[in-house]
N, C-alpha and C positions, 0 to 999 in steps of 0.2 A: 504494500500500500504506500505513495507516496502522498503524504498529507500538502503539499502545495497545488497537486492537481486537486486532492478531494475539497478542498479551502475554492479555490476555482468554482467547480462544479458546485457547491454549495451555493454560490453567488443568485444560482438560477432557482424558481421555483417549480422547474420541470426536471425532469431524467430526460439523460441525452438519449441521442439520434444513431449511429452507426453510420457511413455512408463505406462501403467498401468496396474494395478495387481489388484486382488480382493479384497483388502480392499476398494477401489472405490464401488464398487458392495454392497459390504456391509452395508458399510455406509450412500449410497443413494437408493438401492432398498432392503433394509432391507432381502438381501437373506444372508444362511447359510454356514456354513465353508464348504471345499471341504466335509470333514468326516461329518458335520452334513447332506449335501445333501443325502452322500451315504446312512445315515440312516434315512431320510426320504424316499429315494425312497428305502430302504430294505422293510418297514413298507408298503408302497405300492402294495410290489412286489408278494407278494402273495409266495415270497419264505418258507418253512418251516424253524421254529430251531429259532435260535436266532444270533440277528448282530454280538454281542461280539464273537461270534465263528467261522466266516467267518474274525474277525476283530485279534484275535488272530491267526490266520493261517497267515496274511501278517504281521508279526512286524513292525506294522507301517509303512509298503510300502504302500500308497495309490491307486497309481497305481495299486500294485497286488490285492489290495483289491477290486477294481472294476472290473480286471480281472474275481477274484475267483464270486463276483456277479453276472456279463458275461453268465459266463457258465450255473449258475443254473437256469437266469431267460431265457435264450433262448428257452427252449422246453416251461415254462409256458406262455412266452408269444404267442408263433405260438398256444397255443390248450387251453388257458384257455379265458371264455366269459368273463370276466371282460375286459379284452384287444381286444376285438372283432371288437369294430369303430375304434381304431388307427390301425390294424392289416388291416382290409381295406381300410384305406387312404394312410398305408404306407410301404403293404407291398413288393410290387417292387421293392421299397430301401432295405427293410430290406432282402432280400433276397442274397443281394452283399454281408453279409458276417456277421458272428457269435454275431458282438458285436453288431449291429445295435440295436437289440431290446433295451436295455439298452440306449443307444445312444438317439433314440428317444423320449423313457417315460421320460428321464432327462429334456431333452429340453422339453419337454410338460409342466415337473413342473415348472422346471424355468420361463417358460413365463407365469405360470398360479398363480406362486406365488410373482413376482416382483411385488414391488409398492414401487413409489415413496416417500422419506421420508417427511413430509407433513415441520418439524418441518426444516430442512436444506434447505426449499425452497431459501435463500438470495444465499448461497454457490452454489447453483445448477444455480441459476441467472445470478449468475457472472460467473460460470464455462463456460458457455452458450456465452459472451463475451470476453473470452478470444482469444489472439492472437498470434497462431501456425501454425507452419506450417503442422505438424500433429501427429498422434497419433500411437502408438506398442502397443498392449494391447495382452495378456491371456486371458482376460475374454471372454467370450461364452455368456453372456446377450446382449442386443438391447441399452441397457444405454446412450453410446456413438455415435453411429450413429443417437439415438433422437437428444439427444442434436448438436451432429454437422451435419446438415442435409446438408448441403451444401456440406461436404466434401464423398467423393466416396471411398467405401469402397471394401479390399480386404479380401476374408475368406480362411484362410489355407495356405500354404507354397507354390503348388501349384500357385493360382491364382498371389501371391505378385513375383514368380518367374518367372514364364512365361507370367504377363501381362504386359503394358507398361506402369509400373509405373511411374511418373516425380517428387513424392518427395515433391508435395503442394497442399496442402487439400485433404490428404489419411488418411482413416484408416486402418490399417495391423492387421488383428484378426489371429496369427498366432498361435493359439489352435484353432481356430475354431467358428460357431455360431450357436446360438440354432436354426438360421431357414434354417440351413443347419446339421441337427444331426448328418450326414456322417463324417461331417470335425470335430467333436469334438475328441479333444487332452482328453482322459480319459484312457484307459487302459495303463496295461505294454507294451505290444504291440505296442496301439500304442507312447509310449513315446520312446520308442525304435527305430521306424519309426522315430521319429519326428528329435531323436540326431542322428542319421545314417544322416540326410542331414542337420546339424546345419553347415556344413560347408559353404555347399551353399546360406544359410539361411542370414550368418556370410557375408558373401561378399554382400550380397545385404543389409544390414543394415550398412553397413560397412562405405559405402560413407555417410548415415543419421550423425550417428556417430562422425566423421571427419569433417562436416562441421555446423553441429548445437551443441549448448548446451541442451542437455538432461533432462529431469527433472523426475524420477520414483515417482510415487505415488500409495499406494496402497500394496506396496510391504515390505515384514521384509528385512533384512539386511539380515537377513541367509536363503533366499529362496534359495535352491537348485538349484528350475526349473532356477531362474532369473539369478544366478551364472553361473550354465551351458551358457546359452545365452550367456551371455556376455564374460567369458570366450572363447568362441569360435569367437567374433568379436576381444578378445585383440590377440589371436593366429594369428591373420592377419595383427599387428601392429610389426614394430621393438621393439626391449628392448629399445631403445635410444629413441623413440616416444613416451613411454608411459606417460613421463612426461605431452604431451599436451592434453593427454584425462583427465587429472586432471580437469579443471576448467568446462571440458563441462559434467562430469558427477554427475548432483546432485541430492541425493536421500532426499527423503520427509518421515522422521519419526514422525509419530502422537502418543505424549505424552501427556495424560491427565494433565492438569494445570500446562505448561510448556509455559511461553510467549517463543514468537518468536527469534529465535535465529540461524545463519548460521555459519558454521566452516571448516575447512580443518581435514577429517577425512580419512578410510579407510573402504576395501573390502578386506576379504579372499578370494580368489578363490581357485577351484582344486590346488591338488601340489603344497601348501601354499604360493602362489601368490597372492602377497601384491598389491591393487591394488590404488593411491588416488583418492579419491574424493571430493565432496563438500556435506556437512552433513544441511541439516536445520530439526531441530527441533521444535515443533508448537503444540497446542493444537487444532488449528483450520488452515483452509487452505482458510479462509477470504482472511489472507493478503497473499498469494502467488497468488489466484486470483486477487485480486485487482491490484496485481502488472502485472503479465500478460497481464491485460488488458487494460491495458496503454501502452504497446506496441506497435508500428505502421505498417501499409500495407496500400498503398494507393490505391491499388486495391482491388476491394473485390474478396474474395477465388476462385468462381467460373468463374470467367473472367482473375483471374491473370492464371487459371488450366488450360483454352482454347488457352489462349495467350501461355503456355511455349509449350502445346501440338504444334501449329500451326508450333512454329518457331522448334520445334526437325524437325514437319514431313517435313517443308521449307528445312531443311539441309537433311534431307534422300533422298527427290523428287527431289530438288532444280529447282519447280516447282511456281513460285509465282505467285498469286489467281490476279483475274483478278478486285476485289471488293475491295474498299477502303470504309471505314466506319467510318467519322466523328463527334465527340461529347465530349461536356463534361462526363467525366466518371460516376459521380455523376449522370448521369440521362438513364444509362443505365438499362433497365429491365429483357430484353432477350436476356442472352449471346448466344443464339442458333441463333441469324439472327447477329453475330457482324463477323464480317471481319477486319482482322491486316491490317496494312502497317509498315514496316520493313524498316528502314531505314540507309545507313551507310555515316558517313560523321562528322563534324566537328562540337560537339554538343552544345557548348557554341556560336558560330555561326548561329545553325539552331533552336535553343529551348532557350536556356536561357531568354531572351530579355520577349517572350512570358510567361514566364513560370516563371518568378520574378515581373510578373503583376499580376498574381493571387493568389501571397501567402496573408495570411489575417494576424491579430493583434494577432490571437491565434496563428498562426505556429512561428509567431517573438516570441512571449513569453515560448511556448514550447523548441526553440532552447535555448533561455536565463539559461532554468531553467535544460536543458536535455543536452545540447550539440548533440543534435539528427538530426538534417536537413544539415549539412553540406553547408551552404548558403556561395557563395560569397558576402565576404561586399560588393564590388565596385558594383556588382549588384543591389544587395540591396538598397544602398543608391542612386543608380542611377535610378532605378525604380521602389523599392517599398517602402519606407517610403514617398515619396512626394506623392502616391495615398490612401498610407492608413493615413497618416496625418489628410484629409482632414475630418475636423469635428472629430476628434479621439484625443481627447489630450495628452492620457496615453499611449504611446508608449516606449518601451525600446529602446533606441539604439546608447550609449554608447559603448558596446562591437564592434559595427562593426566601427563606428567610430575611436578606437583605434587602430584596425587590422589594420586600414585604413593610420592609425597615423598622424591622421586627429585632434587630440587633446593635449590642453599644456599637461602640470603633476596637476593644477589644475583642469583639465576638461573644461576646455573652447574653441572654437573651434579654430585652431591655424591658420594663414597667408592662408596656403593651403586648411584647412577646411573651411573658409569664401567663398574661390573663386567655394570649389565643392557643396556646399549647397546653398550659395544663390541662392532666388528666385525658389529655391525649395521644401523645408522645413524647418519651424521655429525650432528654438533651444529653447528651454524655458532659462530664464534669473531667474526664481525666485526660482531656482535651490537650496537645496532639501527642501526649506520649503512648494512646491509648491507639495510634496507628505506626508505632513501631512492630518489625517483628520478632517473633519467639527469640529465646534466650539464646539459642546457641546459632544464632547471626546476629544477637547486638554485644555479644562480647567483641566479634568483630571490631564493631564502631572505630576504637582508636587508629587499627590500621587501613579503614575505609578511609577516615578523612585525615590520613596521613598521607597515601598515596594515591588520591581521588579528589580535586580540588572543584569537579562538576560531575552534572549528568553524564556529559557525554564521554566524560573518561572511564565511567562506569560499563555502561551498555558496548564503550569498545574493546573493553578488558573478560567482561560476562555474558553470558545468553541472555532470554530477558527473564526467564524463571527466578534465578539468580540475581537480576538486577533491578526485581521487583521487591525486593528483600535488602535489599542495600543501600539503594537512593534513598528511604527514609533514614540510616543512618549521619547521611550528610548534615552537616550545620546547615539553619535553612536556611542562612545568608546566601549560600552558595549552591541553592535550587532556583535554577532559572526554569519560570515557568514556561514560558513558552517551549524549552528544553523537551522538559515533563510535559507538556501538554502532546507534545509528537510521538514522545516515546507512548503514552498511553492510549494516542489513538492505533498505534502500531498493534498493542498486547489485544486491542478492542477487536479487531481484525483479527485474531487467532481463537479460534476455538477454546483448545483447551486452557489457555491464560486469562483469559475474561471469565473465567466461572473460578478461580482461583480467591482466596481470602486475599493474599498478598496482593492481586489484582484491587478490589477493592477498597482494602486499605490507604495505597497508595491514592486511590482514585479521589477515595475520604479527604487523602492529606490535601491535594491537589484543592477540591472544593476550600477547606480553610483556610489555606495559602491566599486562595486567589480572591473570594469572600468574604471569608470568616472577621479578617483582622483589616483593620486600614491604618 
């Protein structure tokens, strides 16, 4: 997890976007460059002569070059027997129009030659847990619909234009996909096709754009295809707007032995159209997962997709369904039998009260560490620290406390905070030696802060098990919070360290430090 991009993405009130390019493809299904494909399937093709001579007629137009492919494999594939069982599965399709044949054998190869890279299995892992709203890809492989199975996808310009998209858990394959050959974006032709209605394309990506942070992966800086694109959603933007698509658009360059690193860069576009963006640099895309995946939705993709569907088709009908469907969400299986109720009215009145009863010790320490949950204190402390108190010692909740200004300046509860707390939850009194840890790591202490003068000398000498046990022995002069505040969204990000006593001690400590005392 790197906390400078999740601090970024926090900026925004939505979850990103995905837009991906074939380095994805590459990377994970070990398939070849556009030009290498084309010269696999020459080799295939049964065309006479040689690639380089078909590949010297388009100077490096790819496009054309698949074109000029086009032409010569069309008559061998309708009459030559090597092509004889695809020419009977497919030739109905291939009859709508010159380039199909082509179209098809590609697609054949591409799903006959994908495979999984065995060796990126963790990357692919976490890729798989990430949290978006959804994805824009070029690619033409099956990749991404494996991996995000939940999410419903669209192929072609086509379907994302005239279906009723809503913008949460979509994929947009707007080149097209190999299990539709037809839709595949490969010739001049059809890229021709494709910018002839980039306008229209351009306005429906347009609202994505505008309200999410973007992140391209997969893509060089100087793809053409991807500049086109985008250029034609900025042509939809005033000059005076373009400042604000700066922070939502940020592209993902993968540099061999290059740690991780974010910046404020730039895009050329057509008619030297300077464009900013957010630049990260990486050798690996661990930690952009990692970090995505720590991202929140408290619905899961396919019930939050039915709910926005219900309530667009609630405003078009203004018909409401006769079925109410009560339940904890968590325990829903089959979004196809659930039923909304829709409700308008005064929501700190009708929900709150319920809905500050069930938050737990991780959402209180998520908000500590994230600023993420937006909690009222007076809720809070009025009805959820006295149910989760109970038997829970390690609780943060200093910060709501002080919103509350419920506390002196040394942190103790003042005149007003004895009268709102008593008799409903204990304050601790042994305040902060009561978040150190056990006895045989504070004998330690003298040689901690004898050879440890900060956090980070700590966590580079320790694992973080170890160094969740050590940092409270430092003087706390020499606890930079911000320090601690990274290192703990890091432990937050691990499984097994966030359910740790030491985890929330320190997290405890962290709350007092940064609240408790002024």
């Amino acid at each position: 997890m790197n906390s400078e991009f999740y601090d970024h993405l926090k900026e925004f009130n939505t979850n990103p976007y995905l837009f991906v390019g074939s380095g994805l493809s590459r990377r994970y299904l070990n398939l070849p460059t556009w030009e290498s494909l084309l010269s696999d399937f020459f080799t295939l093709s049964k065309i006479e002569g040689d690639f380089e001579y078909y590949k010297s007629k388009s100077n490096g137009n790819l496009p054309l070059l698949a074109s000029s492919l086009s032409d010569e494999f069309h008559e061998i594939w309708w009459k030559n027997t090597h092509f004889k069982e695809n020419r009977n599965r497919f030739k109905t399709l291939a009859s709508a129009g010159k380039a199909l044949p082509i179209k098809i054998e590609i697609a054949n190869h591409i799903n006959t030659i994908q495979t999984i890279s065995t060796s990126l299995k963790q990357e692919i892992d976490i890729l798989g847990k990430i949290v978006i709203d959804g994805i824009i890809t070029t690619n033409w492989d099956d990749f991404l619909e494996n991996t995000f199975n939940d999410f419903k996808v669209f192929v072609g310009q086509q379907e994302l234009l005239f279906s009723e998209a809503i913008s949460i858990g979509e994929i947009y394959k707007i080149h097209g996909c190999i299990k539709k050959p037809e839709s595949l974006i490969l010739t001049e032709e059809d890229y021709k096709g494709f910018n002839d209605k980039n306008a229209y394309l351009a306005a429906k990506l347009l609202t994505i754009f505008v309200e999410h942070p973007i992140v391209f992966l997969g893509y060089s800086l100087s793809d053409k295809n991807i500049l086109q694109i985008i250029d034609s959603i900025v042509k939809c933007v005033e000059p005076q707007n373009l400042e604000k698509l700066k922070d939502r658009l940020i592209f993902v360059e993968w540099k061999p032995q290059t740690d991780f690193e974010i910046k404020d860069s730039s895009i050329m576009l057509p008619e030297n159209k300077v464009l900013p963006i957010k630049l990260i640099r990486t050798d690996s895309f661990l930690p952009i997962f990692e970090t995505l995946s720590i991202l929140k939705r408290q619905i899961p993709v396919k019930i939050l997709r039915k709910l926005k569907h219900s309530v667009v088709e609630f405003v078009k009908s203004n018909q409401p369904r006769n079925q109410v469907y009560v339940a904890d969400i968590d325990s829903l299986t089959d979004e196809s039998n659930i039923e909304y109720a829709i409700g308008v009215g005064i929501a700190t009145k009708m929900l709150s009260t319920q809905g500050y009863k069930a938050i737990d010790t991780l959402d209180i320490i998520e908000d500590i560490l994230n600023d993420s949950k937006k909690f009222d204190s007076e809720q809070l402390i009025e009805n959820t620290l006295p149910q989760i108190a109970k038997g829970n010692s390690f609780i943060p909740y200093y910060k709501y406390l002080r919103k509350c200004k419920l506390l002196t300046k040394a942190g103790t509860l003042n005149s007003q905070g004895i009268n709102k707390c008593n008799g409903k939850f204990l304050i601790r009194t042994n305040v902060p030696s009561c978040f150190l840890p056990p006895d045989n790591y504070r004998k330690k202490q003298p040689e901690i802060r004898r050879n440890h003068k900060d956090i980070n000398s700590i966590t580079r000498t320790y694992d973080k098990a170890h160094s969740l046990n050590y940092i409270p022995l430092l003087d706390f002069k020499n606890i930079d919070l911000p320090q601690l505040l990274k290192f703990l969204r890091e432990c937050l990000s691990a499984e097994p360290l966030k359910k740790q006593t030491a985890f929330r001690k320190l997290v405890c400590l962290y709350d007092y430090l940064k609240y408790g005392i002024e």
